[in-house]
C-alpha positions in Angstrom: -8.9 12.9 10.4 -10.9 16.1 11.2 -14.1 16.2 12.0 -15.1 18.6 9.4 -17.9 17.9 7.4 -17.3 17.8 4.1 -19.4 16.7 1.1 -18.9 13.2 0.3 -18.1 14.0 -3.7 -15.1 16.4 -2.3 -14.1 13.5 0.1 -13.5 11.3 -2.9 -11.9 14.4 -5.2 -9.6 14.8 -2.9 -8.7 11.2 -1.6 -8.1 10.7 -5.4 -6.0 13.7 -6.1 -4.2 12.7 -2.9 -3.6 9.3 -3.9 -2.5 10.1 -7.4 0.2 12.0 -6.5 1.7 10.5 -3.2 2.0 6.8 -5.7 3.8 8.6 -8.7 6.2 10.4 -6.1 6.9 6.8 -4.2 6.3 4.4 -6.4 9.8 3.5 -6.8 10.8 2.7 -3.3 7.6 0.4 -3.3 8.8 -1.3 -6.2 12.0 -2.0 -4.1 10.0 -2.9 -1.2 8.4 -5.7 -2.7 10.9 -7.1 -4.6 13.6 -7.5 -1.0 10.4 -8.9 0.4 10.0 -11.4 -2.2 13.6 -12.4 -2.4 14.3 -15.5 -0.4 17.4 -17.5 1.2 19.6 -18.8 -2.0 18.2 -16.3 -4.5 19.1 -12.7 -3.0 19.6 -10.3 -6.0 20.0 -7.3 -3.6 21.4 -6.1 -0.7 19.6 -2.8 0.1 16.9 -0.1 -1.3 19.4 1.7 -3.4 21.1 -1.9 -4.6 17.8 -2.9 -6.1 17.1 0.7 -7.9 20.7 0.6 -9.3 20.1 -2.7 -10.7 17.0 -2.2 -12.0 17.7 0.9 -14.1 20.8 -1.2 -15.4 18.9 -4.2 -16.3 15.8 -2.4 -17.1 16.1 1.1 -17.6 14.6 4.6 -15.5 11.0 3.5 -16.6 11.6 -0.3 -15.1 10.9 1.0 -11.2 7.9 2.3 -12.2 6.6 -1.4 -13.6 3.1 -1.8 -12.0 2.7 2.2 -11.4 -0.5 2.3 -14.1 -2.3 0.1 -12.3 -1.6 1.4 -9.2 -2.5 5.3 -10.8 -5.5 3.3 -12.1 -7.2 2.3 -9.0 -5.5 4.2 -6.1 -7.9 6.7 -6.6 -11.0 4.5 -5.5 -8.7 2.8 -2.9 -7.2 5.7 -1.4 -11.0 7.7 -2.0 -12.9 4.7 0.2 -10.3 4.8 3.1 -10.5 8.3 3.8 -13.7 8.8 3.2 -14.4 5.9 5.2 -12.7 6.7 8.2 -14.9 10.4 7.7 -17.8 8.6 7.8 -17.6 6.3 10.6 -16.0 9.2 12.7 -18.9 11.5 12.3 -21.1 8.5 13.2 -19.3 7.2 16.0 -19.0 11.0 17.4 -22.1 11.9 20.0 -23.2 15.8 19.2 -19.9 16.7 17.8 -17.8 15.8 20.1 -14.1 14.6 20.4 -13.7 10.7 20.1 -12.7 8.7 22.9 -9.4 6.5 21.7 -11.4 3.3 20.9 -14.1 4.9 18.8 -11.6 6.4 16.7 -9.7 3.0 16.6 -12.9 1.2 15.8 -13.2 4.0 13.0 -10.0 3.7 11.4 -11.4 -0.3 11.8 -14.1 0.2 9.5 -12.0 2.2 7.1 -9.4 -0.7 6.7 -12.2 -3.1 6.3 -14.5 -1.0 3.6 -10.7 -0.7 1.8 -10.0 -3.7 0.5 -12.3 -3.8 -2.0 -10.3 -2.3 -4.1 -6.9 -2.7 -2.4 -6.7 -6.5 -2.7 -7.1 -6.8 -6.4 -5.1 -3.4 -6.8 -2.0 -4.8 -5.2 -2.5 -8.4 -6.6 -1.5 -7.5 -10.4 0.9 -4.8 -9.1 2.8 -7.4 -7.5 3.2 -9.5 -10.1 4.4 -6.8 -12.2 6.4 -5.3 -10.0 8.5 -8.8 -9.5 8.7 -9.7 -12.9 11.8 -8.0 -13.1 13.5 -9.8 -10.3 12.1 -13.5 -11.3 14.0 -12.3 -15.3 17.1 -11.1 -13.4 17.3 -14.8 -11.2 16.7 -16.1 -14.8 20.0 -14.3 -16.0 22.1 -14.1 -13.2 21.1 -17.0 -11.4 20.1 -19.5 -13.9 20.8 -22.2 -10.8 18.0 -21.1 -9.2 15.8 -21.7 -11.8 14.3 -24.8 -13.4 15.6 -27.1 -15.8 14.3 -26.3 -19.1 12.6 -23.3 -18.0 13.0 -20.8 -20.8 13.0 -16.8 -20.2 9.0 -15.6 -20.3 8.2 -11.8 -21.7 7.0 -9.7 -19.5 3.2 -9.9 -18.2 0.6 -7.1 -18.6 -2.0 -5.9 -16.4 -4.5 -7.2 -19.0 -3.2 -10.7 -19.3 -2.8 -11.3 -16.0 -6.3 -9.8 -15.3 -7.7 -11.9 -18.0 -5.4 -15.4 -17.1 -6.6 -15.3 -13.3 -10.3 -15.0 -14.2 -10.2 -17.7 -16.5 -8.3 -20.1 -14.2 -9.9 -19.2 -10.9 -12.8 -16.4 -11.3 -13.0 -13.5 -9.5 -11.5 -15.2 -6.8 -7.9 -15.0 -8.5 -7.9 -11.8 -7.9 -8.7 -11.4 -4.4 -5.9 -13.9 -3.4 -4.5 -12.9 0.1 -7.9 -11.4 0.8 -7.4 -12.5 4.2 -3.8 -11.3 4.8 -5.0 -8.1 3.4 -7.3 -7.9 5.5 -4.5 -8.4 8.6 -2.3 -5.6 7.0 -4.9 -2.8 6.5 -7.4 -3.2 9.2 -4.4 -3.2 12.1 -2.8 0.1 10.0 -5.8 1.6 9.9 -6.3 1.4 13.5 -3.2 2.9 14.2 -2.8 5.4 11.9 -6.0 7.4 11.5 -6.3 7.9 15.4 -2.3 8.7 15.7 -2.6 11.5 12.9 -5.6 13.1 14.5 -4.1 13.5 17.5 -0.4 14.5 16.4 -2.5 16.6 14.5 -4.6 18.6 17.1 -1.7 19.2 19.1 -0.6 22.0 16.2 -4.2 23.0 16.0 -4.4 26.6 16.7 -7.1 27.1 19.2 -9.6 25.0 20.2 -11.5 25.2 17.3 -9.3 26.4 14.7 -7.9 24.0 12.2 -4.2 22.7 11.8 -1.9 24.5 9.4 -0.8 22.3 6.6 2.6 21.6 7.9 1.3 20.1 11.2 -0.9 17.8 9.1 1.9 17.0 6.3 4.2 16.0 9.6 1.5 14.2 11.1 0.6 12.0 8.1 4.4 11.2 7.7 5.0 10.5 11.6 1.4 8.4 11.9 1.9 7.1 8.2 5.6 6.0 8.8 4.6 4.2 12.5 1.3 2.2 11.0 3.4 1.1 8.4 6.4 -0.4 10.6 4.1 -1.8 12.9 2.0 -3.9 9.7 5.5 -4.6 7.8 5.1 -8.7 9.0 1.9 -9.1 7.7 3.0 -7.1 4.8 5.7 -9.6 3.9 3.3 -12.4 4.2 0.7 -10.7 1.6 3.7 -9.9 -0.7 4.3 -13.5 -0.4 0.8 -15.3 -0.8 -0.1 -12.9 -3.9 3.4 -14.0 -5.9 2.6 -16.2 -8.7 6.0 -16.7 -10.1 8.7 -17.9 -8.3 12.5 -19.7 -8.7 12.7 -23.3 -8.2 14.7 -23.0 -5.0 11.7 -20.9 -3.7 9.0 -21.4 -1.0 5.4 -21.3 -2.4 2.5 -20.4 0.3 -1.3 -22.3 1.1 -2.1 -19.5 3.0 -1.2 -17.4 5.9 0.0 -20.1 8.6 1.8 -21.7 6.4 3.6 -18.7 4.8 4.9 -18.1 8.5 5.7 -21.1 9.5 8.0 -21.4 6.3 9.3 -18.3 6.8 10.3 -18.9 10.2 12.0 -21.9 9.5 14.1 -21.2 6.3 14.9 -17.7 7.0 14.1 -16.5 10.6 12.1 -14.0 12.0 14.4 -11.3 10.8 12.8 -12.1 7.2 9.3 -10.3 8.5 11.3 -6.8 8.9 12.3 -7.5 4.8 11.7 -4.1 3.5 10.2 -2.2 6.6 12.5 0.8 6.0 11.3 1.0 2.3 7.5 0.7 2.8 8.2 3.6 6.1 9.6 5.7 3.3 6.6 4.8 0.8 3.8 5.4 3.6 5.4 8.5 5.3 5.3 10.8 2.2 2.4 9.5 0.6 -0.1 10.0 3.8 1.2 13.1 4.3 0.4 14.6 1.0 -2.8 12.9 1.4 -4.0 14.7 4.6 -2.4 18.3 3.0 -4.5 18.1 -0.5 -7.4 16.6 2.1 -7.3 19.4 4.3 -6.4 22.0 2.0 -9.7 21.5 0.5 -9.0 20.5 -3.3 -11.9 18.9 -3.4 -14.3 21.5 -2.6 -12.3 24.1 -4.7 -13.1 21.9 -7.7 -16.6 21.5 -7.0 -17.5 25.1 -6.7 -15.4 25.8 -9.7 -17.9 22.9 -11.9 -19.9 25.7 -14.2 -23.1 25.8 -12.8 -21.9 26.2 -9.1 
């Protein structure tokens, strides 16, 4: 990230705005991602990316790969607003008198911007899971009615709400912040990675020493640093995918927690299962951090401050 300053209000604007629009361009492919992550020996649905869109517009229509995407629209703003301005923050901190960061103050930056994130980020992808594998668990109902349980009788759909409400009534606040801790192992090792790789893919296409980046440079370098981070985090991402799944076929694993969701997972499907869905979540991440950084460093958030009547 630059080390411009910018005003903390235009920091959020524009992490918003840039949130906002890399999720409704995506959201699809995530939608993929996390149902091949979720799908286990005995119960594969689909074979690919492309496999799992094609069903799903068959089963369940254009609209069904965007199940999940309000609550993601919802609260990606704040998520996607605390991680960038975040990282800003502890940059400018961490720099002495304005100068270039040395590698490990930008990792431990990009550290505290992973950490402050999940906050939101935890909840956030909680209920978006769950509606975003609904689909699958209804399709193993018709499909693959062996892999379900005797008796068990096809369920409608869950909303936001219900879920939302359902958790806090059985487990509090802490229903919602299940897989806190694997969260916390996907987003603090991205962020690490990530924020210092852009900045300096990113200065290399400064011009001068001064001068700021043109916005190609940055959309490339959000994709190439966004894309890497996200390859890099894919095992832990499986395991979060898995922990934060409430419903599951009877031929299924269920997780206690982290060590047990690999061990499983090494055992009944091999360690090929943690790459499940690494090419989907490259092609979520790349786009979507690049048009973050271009709407960042365009400005937008400025612009719409100064246009406020008053300014």
């Amino acid at each position: 990230m630059a080390d411009k300053q910018i005003s903390l209000p235009a920091k959020l604007i524009n992490g918003g705005i840039a949130g906002l629009i890399g999720v409704s361009c995506v959201f699809p492919i995530d939608l993929a991602k996390t149902r091949l992550q979720n799908q286990q020996n005995g119960s594969r649905l689909y074979t690919s990316m492309s496999d799992c869109l094609i069903k799903t517009i068959r089963s369940e229509g254009y609209f069904g790969m965007y199940r999940g995407s309000a609550v993601n629209l919802t609260l990606v703003t704040p998520e996607k607003a605390i991680k960038l301005a975040a990282n800003d923050f502890f940059r400018q901190h961490l720099s002495k008198d304005g100068q270039k960061l040395t590698l490990i103050r930008e990792m431990l930056a990009g550290c505290g911007a992973g950490t402050c994130q999940v906050i939101v980020t935890t909840p956030m992808e909680m209920l978006k899971i769950q509606l975003q594998d609904a689909g699958r668990v209804e399709a193993q109902r018709r499909l693959m009615p062996e892999t379900v349980a005797t008796g068990a009788v096809p369920t409608k759909s869950p909303t936001a709400l219900q879920i939302t409400r359902d958790l806090l009534k059985e487990k509090g606040i802490r229903g919602l912040y299940k897989g806190l801790g694997a969260t916390l192992l996907r987003d603090v090792p991205f962020s690490i990675i990530y924020f210092p790789l852009f900045a300096n893919l990113n200065d290399l296409g400064k011009k001068g020493e001064d001068g700021p980046a043109p916005f190609y440079v940055s959309f490339l370098s959000g994709c190439a640093a966004g894309s890497t981070a996200a390859v890099a985090v894919n095992p832990v991402d499986v395991i979060k995918t898995r922990i934060q799944s409430l419903n599951r076929a009877a031929a299924e694993d269920t997780y206690s927690g982290v060590t047990d969701c690999i061990r499983k997972i090494l055992k009944n499907e091999g360690p090929s299962a943690f790459l499940k869905g690494a090419y989907c979540r490259a092609l979520v991440i790349a786009p979507l951090f690049g048009i973050a950084q271009v709407i960042y460093f365009l400005g937008v958030g400025e612009y719409i401050l100064h246009s406020l009547p008053g300014k």
